[in-house]
Every structure is written in C-alpha cells, then in structure tokens.
N, C-alpha and C positions, 0 to 999 in steps of 0.2 A: 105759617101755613099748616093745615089740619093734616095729620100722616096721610088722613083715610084721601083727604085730596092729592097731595104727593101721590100716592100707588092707584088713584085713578088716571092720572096724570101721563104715570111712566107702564102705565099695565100691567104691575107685580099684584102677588097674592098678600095678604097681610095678615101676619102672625100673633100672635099675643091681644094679651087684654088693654084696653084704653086708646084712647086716639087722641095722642101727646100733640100739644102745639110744634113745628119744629122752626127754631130759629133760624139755623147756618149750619153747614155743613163741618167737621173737625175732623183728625186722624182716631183712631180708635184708643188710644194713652191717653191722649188729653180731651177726650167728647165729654159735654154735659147731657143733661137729662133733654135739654129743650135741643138738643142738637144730634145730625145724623150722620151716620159714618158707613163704613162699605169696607167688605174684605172678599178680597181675589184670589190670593194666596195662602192653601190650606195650611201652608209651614206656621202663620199667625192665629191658630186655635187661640192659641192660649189668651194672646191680649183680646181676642171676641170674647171668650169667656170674661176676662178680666174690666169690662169696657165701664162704665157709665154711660154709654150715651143712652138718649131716647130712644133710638131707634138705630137700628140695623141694616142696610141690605146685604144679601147672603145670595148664595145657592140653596138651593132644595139640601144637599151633602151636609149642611153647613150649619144648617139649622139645633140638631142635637148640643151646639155649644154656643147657641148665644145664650148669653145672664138669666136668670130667671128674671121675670119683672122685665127684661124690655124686650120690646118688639122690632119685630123681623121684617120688612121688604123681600120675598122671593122672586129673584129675577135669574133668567139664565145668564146674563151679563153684569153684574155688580159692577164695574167700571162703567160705563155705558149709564147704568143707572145713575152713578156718584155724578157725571157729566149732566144729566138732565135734570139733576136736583140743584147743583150748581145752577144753572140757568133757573129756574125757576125763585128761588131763595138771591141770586143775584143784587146785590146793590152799590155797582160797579154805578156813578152818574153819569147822566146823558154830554156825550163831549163837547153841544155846544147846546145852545136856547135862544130862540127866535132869531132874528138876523139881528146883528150886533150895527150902532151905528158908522162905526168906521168901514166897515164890511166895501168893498168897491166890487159891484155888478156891473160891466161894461154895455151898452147899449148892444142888444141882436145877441146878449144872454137869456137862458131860459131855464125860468127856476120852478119847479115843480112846487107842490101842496106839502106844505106843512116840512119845508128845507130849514135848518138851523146852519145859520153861517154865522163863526167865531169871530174874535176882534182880528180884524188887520186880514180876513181874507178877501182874495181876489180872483175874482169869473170875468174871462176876459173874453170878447165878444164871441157870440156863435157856439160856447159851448151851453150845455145841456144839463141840469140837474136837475135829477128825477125824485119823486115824491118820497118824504120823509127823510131827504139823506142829509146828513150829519157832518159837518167839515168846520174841526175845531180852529182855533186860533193859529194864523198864518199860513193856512192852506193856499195855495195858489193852482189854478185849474187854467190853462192854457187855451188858445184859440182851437176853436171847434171839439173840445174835449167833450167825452161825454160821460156819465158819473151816473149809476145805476140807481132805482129805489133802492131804499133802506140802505143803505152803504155808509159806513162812516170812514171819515176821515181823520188821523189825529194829529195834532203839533204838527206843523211843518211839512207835511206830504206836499212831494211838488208832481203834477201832472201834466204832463209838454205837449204840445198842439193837435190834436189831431185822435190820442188816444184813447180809450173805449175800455172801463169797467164795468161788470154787471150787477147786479142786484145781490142787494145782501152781504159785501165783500163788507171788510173789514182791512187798514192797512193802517201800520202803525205810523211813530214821529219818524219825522226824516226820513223815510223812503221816497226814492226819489223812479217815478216811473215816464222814460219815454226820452230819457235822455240819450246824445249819440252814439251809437256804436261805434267800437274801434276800428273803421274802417280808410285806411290812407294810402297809397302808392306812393313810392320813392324814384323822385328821376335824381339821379345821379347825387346822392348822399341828400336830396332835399324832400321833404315831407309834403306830399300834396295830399289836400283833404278831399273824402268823398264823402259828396253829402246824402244822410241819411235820410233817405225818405218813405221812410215804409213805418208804421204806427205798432204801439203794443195793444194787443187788442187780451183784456182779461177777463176771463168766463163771470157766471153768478155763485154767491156763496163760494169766494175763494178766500183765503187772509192772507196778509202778509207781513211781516217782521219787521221790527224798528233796522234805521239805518241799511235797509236793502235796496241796489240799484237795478233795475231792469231795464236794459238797452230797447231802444229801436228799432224796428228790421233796418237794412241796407236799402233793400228794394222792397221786397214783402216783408211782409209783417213778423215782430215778434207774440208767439200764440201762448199763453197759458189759460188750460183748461177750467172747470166748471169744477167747484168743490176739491179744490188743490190748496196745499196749508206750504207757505213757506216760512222758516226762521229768519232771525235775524241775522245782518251782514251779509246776507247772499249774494254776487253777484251774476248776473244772467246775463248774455251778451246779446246779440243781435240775431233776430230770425231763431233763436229757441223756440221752438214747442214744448212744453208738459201738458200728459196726458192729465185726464178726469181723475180725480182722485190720488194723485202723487202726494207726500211728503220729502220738503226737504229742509232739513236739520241744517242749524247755523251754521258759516263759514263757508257751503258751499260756493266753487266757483265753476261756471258753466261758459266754456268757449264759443265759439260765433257757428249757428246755426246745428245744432246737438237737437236729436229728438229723443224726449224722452215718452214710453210708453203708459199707459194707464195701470193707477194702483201700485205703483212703484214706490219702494220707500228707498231712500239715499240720507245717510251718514252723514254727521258735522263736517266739516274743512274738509270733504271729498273735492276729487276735482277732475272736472271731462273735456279729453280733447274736443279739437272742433270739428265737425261735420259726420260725427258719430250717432248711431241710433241705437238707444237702450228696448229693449222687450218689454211689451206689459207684464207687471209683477213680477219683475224684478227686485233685487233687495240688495242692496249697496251699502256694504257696511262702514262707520268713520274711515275716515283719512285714507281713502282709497284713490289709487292714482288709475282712473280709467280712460285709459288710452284707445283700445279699438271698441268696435260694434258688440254688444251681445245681444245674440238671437234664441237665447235658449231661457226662462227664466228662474229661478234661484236665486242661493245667496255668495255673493262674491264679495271678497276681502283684499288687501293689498297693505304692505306698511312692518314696519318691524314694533310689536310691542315694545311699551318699556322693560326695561330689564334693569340691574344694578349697573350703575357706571363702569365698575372694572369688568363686568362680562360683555359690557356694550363696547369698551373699548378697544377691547381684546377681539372683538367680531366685526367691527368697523376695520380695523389692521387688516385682519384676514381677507373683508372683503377689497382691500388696495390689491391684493393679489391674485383673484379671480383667476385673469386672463391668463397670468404666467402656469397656475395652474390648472388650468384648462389645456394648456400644452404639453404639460408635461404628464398628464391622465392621456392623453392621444398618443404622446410616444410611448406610455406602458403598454397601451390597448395593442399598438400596433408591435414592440418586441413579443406582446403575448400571445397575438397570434401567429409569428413568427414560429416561435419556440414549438405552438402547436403544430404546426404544419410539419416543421421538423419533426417533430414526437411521432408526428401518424408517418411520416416516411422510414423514421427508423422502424415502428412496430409493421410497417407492412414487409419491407426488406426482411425483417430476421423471420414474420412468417413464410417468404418465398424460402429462405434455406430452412424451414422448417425447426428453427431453433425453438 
C-alpha cells in the first residue's frame, strides 16, 4: 500500500520525500525500506535515528530524529497508528470459505448472506447467523443461538443454547460460551443441581481469548458489554456483567455474579469474589486478590512480589507469626501507656509539693 494512502487512511500528516510502497509492518532494529514501524517511547531516539525502515510514525517531538531519506507518519498516537496499519497491511486468512460440505445446518436454522461455515460445523435448529460471519472448523452453535454479522468464530468455539453475540466479535479456539454455572445445593452431604437458566448475552465488537470459559446466568443472564477485550484462560462464572470497554488480561477468574464497571482494566491471574461491584476505570493490577467492592476509581494492587528465595523465606517464617505478634505489640501498647499515666501522676504530684 502507497504511504500517501496509509496517512489518508489513519489521518497523519506526512513527512519526507517519496511515497514508498509499504509492505508490513516490523520493529524499528529489524524494518526494511518497503516496511513501517512506530515509536512511542522518547527513551528509543536513537534506534529511530538508527532505523531502516520506509517509513516512520512519530510524534510532532519526534520528528528532529527520524534518518534522513525516510519518512514520517505524524500522529498524536503512534501506537494507535501501528494498530491501524496493522489492520490495513493485514494478511491474517479468512477462518473459513463458503459452507464446507460436511458443515450440518439443522432445519429452523437461519443463515445469513455470504456465512462461511468450516468442515465439521454444526447450527442446530432455531439458531441465527448473521451476515458475513465466519465459524471455522468444528464450531458448534447451540439451539436458538444467535451469532452477530461479521463475527468470527475459530477452531472449536462451543456456543450453548440460547446465547446471544453481537457483531463484529471475534472469539478464539476453544472457548467455550454458555456453559453452566457453578450453581448446586447440598442436602445433607449430597449434591443437588440447579439448573441454569439464564443465557450469556455478548455486546458488538468484543473478542475473546483461546480456551476461556464464560458461564451462564443462574436465572438472569450472564452480560458482557460492547467493545470489551478478554485474554485467554479466563474464567467468568454466572450472572457477571463487564462493563463497555473493560480489559481483562489472561488467567483472570471472576466468581458468581461480580459487576464490573466500564473502561476498567484488570491484571493476569487476578481473581474477584462473588457478588462484588468494581467502579468504572478502575485498574486492577496482576495477581490481585479482590475480595470486597471498590467504589472509588484507581489503581489497586494486592500479592507479594518476587523477591530472592532466602528473603522470601525468611518473610513467609515471619508472616507464621503475625498473630502472636500482634499480641505482644498490644501488650507493649497497653504497659506504655501504663507507665505514661504513671509518668503524668508522678510529674503532677511533685508539682503540687512544688518540687
């Protein structure tokens, strides 16, 4: 693609002489001439200066040190640009082409305009696939499911009866959406199930992560919003909400009915009690163990870093004895103000004899 279409494209200004074919995108060490790169971080002047590539995108700041001979992208986001260039230069292939003939459509399915369904999937009656969506090889889509335009589907996504994607999503292999919630009563040491009947209903333009399971509601629905990105291995339990625009980073696990707020970002292998409510923009950093509500929004932390094994084990010892020191910090507290009170009785006494 021509730069000069690139920067009509993404709305940058363009710099320099010529208007270089660009092939693919590369990091700025290894970019050729036919290819383009992007820097964020003023700490790497030097490899801008030092680049090869065709092209550049920059800040306005940034511009005094790209190479002479190549040209510059101005954009106030360089990341944001790298991402649009991406997409555009793309050649990622399409996950399935035309309906495959083993493909099985069960009668009282309904397949929209220009649907590619992979070898070995299965539409089972009464669900709904909308125009142009994309469901590679062994997808399986459930009774009365319904599957947004453009929405792909890859390797093995399994969708359970009833549940509701919107447009444009994207969800990776083996994700598994609509399965039951942990939900069971115990009479007297035995396991009764409750059945889940409440659907996951997922916004437009959201993705989702290889091997993530997203529960059920119980009774109502489990809700994720509209332009929400999750990693992979997530798991989401039952009657969750995430708000419009959340990130959550792989490992996450989300207990039964947790709301999380809009524009929230949350940390790898975090993990949320249940029936908690997170604040919009909020920001949850790894391996946080969040137990109650936060109504205030920020950035909150939780976890001991690594540290060397003899300081880690010398502080794991320590913390076996909290408690006992926590008792014995009470009984100083309490001889010390002891000794005060004494202190002020004696200095009052010797002022009444006027010593």
């Amino acid at each position: 693609m021509q730069l000069s279409e690139i920067a009509k494209k993404l709305g940058a200004s363009v710099h320099g002489n010529g208007d270089p074919e660009i092939r693919k995108v590369a990091n700025l060490v290894t970019a050729q001439k036919d290819e383009i790169s992007f820097l964020t971080d003023p700490h790497y002047r030097k490899a801008l200066s030092d680049s090869n590539a065709g092209a550049v995108i920059v800040r306005e700041a940034d511009l005094p040190h790209v190479r002479d001979g190549a040209c510059a992208l101005v954009m106030a986001d360089p990341y944001v640009g790298f991402a649009k260039v991406a997409q555009l230069l793309d050649t990622t292939p399409r996950i399935a082409e035309g309906i495959a003939e083993d493909a099985v459509v069960e009668e009282g399915a309904v397949i929209g305009k220009d649907v590619a369904l992979g070898h070995h999937v299965v539409i089972r009656r009464g669900a709904v696939i909308g125009d142009g969506a994309q469901l590679a090889e062994g997808v399986s889509v459930g009774i009365n499911a319904k599957i947004g335009a453009h929405t792909r589907l890859y390797p093995g996504v399994r969708v359970y009866h009833d549940c509701v994607i919107g447009d444009y999503c994207l969800i990776q292999s083996n994700t598994v959406i609509g399965s039951d919630g942990f939900g069971y009563a115990n009479e007297k040491g035995q396991w009764v199930k409750i059945p889940q009947t409440g659907r996951v209903v997922i916004g437009s333009h959201t993705e989702i992560g290889a091997c993530t399971c997203i529960d059920r509601g119980a009774i109502d629905d489990t809700v994720i919003g509209d332009n929400v990105i999750i990693d992979n291995l997530c798991q989401i339990a039952h009657n969750v909400h995430i708000g419009f625009g959340t990130a959550v980073a792989g490992g996450t696990t989300f207990a039964g009915s947790v709301k999380i707020g809009k524009y929230c970002i949350i940390g790898g292998t975090s993990v949320f009690n249940g029936h908690i409510t997170i604040c919009d923009g909020t920001t949850i950093c790894g391996m946080c163990m969040v137990m109650r509500s936060i109504d205030k929004p920020g950035v909150y932390a939780s976890g001991i870093p690594a540290q060397p094994n003899r300081e880690w084990r010398l502080t794991a010892s320590r913390t076996l004895h909290i408690n006992e020191m926590y008792h014995k910090l009470e009984d100083l507290a309490s001889q010390v103000a002891q000794l005060k009170a004494q202190l002020a009785e004696s200095t009052e006494a010797r002022l009444k004899k006027g010593e």
